[in-house]
N, C-alpha and C positions, 0 to 999 in steps of 0.2 A: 501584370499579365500582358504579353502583347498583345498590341492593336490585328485588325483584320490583315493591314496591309504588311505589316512588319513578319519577318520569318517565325515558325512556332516551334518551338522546340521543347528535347527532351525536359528539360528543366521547366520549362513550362505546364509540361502535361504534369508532373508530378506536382508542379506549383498548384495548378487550377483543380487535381483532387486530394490536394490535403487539406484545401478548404472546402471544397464539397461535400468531405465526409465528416464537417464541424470542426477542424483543426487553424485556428487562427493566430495560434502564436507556438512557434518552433525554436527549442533549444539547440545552439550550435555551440563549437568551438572551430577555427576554420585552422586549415592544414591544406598544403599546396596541393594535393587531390581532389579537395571539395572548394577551390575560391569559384570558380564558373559556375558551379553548382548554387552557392548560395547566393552570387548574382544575382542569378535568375530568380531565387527563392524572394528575394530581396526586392525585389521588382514588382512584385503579384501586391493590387492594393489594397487584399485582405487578408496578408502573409505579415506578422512582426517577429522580426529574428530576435531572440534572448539568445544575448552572448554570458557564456558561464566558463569559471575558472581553470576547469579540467574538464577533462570527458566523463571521469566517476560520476563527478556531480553532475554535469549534463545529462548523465542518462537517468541516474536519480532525480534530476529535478522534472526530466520527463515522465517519470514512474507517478512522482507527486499531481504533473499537469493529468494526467490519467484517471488518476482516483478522482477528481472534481469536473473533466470533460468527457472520459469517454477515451478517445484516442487522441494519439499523444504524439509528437514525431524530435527527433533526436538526431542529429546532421555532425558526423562528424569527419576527420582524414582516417588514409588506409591505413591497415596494421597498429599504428604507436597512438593514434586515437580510438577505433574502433575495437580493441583487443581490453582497453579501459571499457570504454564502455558498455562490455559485456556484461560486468557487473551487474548494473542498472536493466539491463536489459533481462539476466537472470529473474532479477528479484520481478520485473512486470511478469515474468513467465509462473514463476510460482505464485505471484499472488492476482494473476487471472486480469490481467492489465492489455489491453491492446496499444500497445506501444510500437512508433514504426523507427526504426534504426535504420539511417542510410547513412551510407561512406562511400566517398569518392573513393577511385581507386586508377592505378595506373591508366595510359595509354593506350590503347587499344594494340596497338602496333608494336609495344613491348610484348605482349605476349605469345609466343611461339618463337620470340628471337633472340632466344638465350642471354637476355641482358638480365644482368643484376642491378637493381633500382633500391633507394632509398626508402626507410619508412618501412625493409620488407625483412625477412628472414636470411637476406644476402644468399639465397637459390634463384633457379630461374623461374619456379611453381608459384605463382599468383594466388592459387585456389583454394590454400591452404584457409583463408578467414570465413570464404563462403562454409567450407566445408566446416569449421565450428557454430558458425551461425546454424546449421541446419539442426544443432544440437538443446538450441535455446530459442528456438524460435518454432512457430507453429508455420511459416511459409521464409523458405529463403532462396532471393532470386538475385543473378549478376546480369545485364543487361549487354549481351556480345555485340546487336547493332540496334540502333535509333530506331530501325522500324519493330522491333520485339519489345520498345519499351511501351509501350501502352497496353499489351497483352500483361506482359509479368507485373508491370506497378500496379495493374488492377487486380493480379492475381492475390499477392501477395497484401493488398489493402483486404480485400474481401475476406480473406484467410483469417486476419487478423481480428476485423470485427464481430465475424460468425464464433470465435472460437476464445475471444475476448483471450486472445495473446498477442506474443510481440510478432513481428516480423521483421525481416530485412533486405532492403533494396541496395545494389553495389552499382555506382553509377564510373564507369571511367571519366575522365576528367576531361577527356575531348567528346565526350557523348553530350555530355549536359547544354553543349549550345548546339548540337546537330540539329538539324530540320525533324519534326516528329508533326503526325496529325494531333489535332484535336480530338478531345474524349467527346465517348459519345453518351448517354443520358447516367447518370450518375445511378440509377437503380440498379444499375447491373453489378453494380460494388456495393452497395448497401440493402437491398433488399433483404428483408432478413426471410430466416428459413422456419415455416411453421410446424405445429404439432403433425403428425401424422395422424388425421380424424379417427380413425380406427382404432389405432393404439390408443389417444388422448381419453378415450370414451372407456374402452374397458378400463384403462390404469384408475378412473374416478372411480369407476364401480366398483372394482377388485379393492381398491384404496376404501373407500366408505365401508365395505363388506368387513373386512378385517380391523378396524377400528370400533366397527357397532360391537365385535363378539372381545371386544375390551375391557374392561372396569375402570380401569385409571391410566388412559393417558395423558402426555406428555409432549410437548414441541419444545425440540433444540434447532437453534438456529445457527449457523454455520458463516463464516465470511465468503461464500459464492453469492449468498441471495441478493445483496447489494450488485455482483459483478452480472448477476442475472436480470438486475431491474425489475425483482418480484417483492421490494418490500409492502408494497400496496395491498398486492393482493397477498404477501400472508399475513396482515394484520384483518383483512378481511376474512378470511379459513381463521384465523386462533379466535375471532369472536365469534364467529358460527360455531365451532369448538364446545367453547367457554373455559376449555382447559389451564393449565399452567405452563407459560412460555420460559424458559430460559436460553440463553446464547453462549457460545464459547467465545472467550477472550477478543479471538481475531474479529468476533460480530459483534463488539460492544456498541451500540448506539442504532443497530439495526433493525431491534425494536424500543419500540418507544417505552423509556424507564421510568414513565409517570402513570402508563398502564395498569390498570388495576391486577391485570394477566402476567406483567412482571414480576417472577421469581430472583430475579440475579446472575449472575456470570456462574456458571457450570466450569469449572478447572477443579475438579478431584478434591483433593484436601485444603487448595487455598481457592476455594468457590468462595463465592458475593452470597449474602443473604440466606443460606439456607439453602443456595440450589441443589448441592447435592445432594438432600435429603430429600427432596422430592423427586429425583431421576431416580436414587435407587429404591422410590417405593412403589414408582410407576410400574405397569404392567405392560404396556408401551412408549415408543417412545418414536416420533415422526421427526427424522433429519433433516433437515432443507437447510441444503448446500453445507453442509458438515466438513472437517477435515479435522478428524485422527492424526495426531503425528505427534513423534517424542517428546515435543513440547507441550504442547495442548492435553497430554492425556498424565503430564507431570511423570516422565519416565516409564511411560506405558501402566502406572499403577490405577488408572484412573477412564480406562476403555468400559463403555456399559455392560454391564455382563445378563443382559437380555436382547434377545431376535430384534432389528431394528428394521424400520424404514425408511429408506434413505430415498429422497428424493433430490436428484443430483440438477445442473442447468439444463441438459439433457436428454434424462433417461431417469427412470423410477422402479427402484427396487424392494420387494420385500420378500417375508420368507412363505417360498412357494411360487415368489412370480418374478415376471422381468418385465418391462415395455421400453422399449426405444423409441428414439425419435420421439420424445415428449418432454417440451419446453417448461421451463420450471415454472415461468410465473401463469402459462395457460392449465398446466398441470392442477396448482394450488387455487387459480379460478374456479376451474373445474368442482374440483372437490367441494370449497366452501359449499357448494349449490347442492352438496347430497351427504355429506355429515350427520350423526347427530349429536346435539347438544350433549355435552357431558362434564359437568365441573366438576367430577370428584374429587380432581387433584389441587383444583383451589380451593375446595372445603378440607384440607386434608393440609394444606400449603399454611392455614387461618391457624393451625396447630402449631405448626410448625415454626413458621414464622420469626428470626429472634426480632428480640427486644431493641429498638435504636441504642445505639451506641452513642454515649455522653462522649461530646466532642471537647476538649480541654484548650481554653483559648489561656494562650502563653498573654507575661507581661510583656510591654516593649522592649524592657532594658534585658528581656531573659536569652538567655544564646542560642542562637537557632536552629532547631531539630527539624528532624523531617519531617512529623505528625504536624507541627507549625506549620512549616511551608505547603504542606498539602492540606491543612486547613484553609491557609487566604488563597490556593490556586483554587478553591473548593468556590471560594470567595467571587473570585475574579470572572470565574466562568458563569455563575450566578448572575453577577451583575448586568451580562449582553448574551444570556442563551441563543436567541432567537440567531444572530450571528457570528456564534463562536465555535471555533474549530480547535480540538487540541489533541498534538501529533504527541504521541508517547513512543520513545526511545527505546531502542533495546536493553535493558540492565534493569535497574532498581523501580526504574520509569515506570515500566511494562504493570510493577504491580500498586505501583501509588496511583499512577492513570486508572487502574482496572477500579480502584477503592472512590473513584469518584461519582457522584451522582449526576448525570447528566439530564438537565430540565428540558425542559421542550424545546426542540430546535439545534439544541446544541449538537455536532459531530464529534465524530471521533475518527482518531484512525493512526491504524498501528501495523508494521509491517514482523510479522509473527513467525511467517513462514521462513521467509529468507534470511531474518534477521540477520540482517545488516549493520555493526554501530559505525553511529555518523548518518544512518539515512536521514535521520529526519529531517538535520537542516537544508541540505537541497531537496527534497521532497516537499516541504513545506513553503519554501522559495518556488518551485514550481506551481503547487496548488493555489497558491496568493495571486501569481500571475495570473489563471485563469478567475480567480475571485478575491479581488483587492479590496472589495468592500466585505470581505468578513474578517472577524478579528480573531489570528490565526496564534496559537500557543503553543510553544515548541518544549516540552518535559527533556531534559537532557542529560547525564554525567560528562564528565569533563574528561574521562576519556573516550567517549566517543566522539563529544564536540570536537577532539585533536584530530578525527580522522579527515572530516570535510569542512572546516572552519572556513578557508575561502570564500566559501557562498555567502558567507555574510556580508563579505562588499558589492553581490550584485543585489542584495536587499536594502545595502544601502545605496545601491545603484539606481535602483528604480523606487526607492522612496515606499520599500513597504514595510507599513507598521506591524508587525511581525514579533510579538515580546517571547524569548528566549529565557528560561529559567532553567538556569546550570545549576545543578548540584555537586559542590565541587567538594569531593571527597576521598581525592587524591589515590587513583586506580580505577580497574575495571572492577566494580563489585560483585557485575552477577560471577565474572570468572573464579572470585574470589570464593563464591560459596556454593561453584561446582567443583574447582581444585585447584587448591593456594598454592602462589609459590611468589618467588621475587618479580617474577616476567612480568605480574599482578600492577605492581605499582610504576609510574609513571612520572615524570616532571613535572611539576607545578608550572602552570603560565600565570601571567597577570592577564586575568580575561578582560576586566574592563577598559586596562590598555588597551588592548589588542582592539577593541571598537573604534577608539580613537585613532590608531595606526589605517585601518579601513578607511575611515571617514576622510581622511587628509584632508583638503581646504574646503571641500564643500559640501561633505555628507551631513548628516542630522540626527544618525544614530546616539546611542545613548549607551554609555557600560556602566554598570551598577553593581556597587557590593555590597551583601546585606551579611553580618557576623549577630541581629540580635532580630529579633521576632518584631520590632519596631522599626526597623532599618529597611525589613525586608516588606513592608505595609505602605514606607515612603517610598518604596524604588515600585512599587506597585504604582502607583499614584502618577507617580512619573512617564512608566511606560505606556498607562490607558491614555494619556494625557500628549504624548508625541504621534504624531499621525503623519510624521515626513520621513520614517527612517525606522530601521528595529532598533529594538530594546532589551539588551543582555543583562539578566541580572544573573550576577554570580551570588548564589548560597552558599557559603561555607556551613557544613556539618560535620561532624566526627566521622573518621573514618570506618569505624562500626557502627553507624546507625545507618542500617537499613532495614525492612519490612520485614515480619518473619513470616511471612509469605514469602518471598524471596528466599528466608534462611530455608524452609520446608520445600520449598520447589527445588531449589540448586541440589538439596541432598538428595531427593529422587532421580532426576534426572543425572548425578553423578553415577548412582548406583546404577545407572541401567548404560550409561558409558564404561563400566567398570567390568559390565558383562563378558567373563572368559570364555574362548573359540569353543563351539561344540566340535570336538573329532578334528582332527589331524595335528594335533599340538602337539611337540617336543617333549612337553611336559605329562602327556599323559601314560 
């Protein structure tokens, strides 16, 4: 940061509040629009720059620094960088991420002077990036002179945190070392915004009232409550309760799966444990932070078909009422305090219940299946709950992650919404960065891994132990069992080369290939065992072995892609 006496500039003022609103390590890639910029960023001596392969990944791996911080920031050049990293910036937007995306961007003095510039759409309109940004972002701002950048960068921060999405800041490339004042007290960007007393106090009562005229309710928990910072207070409300808790897919780990009030992942016909027999015997059923969508409801076959309450980050709705301005977790506070006790649905859950499933431990020398490998990752995770993180992949992943039991401590985290393949591994490479001291597990197919593979040399970059288990089963599989065709299958790599090709003369990473249920026990051993670099193990399995959870979700979710136009068709 500059000294008192040294000039202060644009770049400074955004330097000195992206640490102020908890932001200590920013992903870049640089492009001649943003070198002055990251200078500066470069300079601040509680600012570290992660340099990342591409922009996708860059903004995915700021997606990932996001889920484990809070907000997240993403530095990249105009147009041929920041147009990538919209990507990344999407999926923060739909999966509730305050993520800050800035880009350098032309000269202040090219614009209105009909110059065609580099990097652009070769017209003389500049405006064109802001103008998508405004589509994917909750606040997007272009910074015309030095002295409006302290107004917009705080506008567009504050935006961001209140509404837990991305934004984006467009800095010309001769702004970032202009003269700018100093910020002035950091509350005025972070302060957050509370319940409306009035509202917060009926929504408990109105909420209590209509749960006492009950008999068996239900709590589904949703992926916002984590993005809302209420999982405290609703494991406080589910024991004043007593009821039965279950989560959809995007919230697994949200609540605690060693809870006696744990039912299982609620996903329609390929649910955990029995949950869906308990939502559909419920008589209510209380949402907190829910999202409904083609996915999650397994091609819409699987939406509750009773009045619900949704309790959003927010605002709280049920049937016959509305409250605004009522924050989730003061909301769920609230209420514990005026509930009343009612287990029906875990005397009723006691019935229901199935029986554990006999897990089948393969010989060493036997060839290795999925049910294998998702027994020792079963293993693995087991072994260091307390610090173990494990990103599940879009494809086959989604449902061997869901099949896992996670012990105390352990995370999870899964990108559902936007589904992305390829995010984990820069997502995960982000997340590490902001916490190197947990031991992070990347579920993956191999063709996803082809989409952002890069990023495994800045994990070998920065020496983190990061074990990668590829399922390499030669295609996209889930594409495969929503609609087959040749586009499905893919080029075989040699992955564990591919580590050493990373590594060249000084990495530490580790490639590994496991073809027997023994092989795949020793490359395990290996990757707890390296703590200077990741750990790829390649699983070879049959091209037909995947989850018939998988086989049963892809055919819902086809049929409901397969849906023909109501009215105006050719055909009718």
């Amino acid at each position: 940061m500059a000294s008192k006496q040294e000039k202060f500039t644009v770049g400074d003022y955004l330097a000195e509040r992206l640490t102020q609103i908890g932001i200590h390590q920013y992903f870049h890639v640089p492009g001649d629009y943003n070198l002055v910029l990251l200078d500066k960023l470069e300079n601040h001596p509680d600012l570290v720059g992660i340099g990342c392969a591409n922009e996708l990944n860059c903004s995915m791996a700021a997606e990932g620094y996001a889920r484990a911080n809070g907000p997240s920031a993403c530095v990249v050049t105009f147009s041929v960088g920041a147009l990538s990293a919209f990507n990344g910036t999407g999926s923060a937007y739909s999966e509730n991420l305050p993520l800050i995306l800035i880009s350098g961007a032309p000269n202040t003095n090219d614009f209105g002077q009909h110059h065609i510039l580099h990097h652009t759409l070769g017209t003389t309109d500049f405006t064109y990036q802001l103008e998508m940004a405004k589509k994917i972002t909750c606040c997007a701002v272009a910074i015309p002179r030095a002295a409006d950048a302290p107004r917009l960068i705080d506008r567009a921060l504050r935006a961001a945190i209140l509404s837990r999405k991305p934004a984006y800041i467009e800095i010309p490339c001769n702004l970032a070392s202009a003269a700018c004042v100093r910020p002035g007290p950091v509350s005025a960007v972070t302060d957050h915004v509370m319940s409306d007393t009035a509202a917060l106090e009926a929504a408990g009562k109105c909420a209590a009232e209509y749960l006492d005229g009950k008999l068996k309710p239900v709590i589904l928990v949703g992926p916002k409550l984590r993005r809302a910072g209420a999982e405290k207070e609703l494991l406080k409300l589910a024991e004043a309760m007593g009821c039965a808790v279950a989560v959809q897919p995007a919230a697994k780990g949200m609540f605690p799966e060693d809870h006696k009030q744990f039912v299982g992942i609620f996903w329609g016909q390929v649910s955990t444990c029995g949950a869906e027999s308990i939502l559909h015997w419920a008589d209510a059923i209380l949402c907190v932070g829910t999202v409904f969508n083609d996915y999650s409801t397994v091609g819409w076959t699987a939406m509750p078909d009773i009045p619900l309450m949704t309790a959003e980050i927010d605002h709280v709705t049920f049937p016959g009422a509305h409250f605004s301005r009522v924050r989730l977790a003061e909301f769920l506070s609230r209420l514990a305090t005026q509930v009343t006790h009612n287990d029906s649905t875990m005397v009723e859950y006691g019935r229901l219940r199935p029986d554990p499933v006999l897990v089948h431990t393969a010989a060493p020398g036997d060839v290795l299946t999925r049910k294998e490998t998702s027994r020792q990752i079963q293993q693995l995770v087991n072994s260091n709950a307390e610090k173990t993180t494990v990103f599940v992949e879009t494809g086959d992943s989604w449902f061997n992650g869901i099949q896992l039991k996670l012990p105390k401590g352990a995370q999870f985290e899964i990108e559902m919404q936007w589904g992305h393949i390829g995010w984990s591994i820069p997502a995960a490479f982000g997340y590490s960065i902001r916490h190197p001291e947990r031991r992070n597990i990347v579920m993956i197919g191999d063709g996803s891994f082809q989409v952002t593979a890069q990023e495994v040399s800045q994990m070998v970059r920065y020496k983190l132990p990061i074990i990668i288990l590829l399922m390499n089963n030669r295609g996209y599989t889930i594409e495969v069992e929503i609609h087959d065709g040749s586009y499905n299958r893919i080029k075989n790599w040699d992955y564990a080369m591919l580590i050493q090709a990373f590594n060249s003369t000084d990495g530490k990473a580790k490639g590994l290939r496991a073809d027997t249920a023994g092989e795949l026990a020793d490359a395990i051993k290996v990757a707890t065992a390296n703590t200077e670099g990741p750990t790829l193990i390649e699983c070879t399995i049959d091209q037909d072995d995947c989850s018939k959870e998988l086989i049963t979700w892809g055919h819902f979710v086809a049929s409901a892609n397969a849906r023909p136009p109501k009215g105006g068709g050719y055909d009718e």
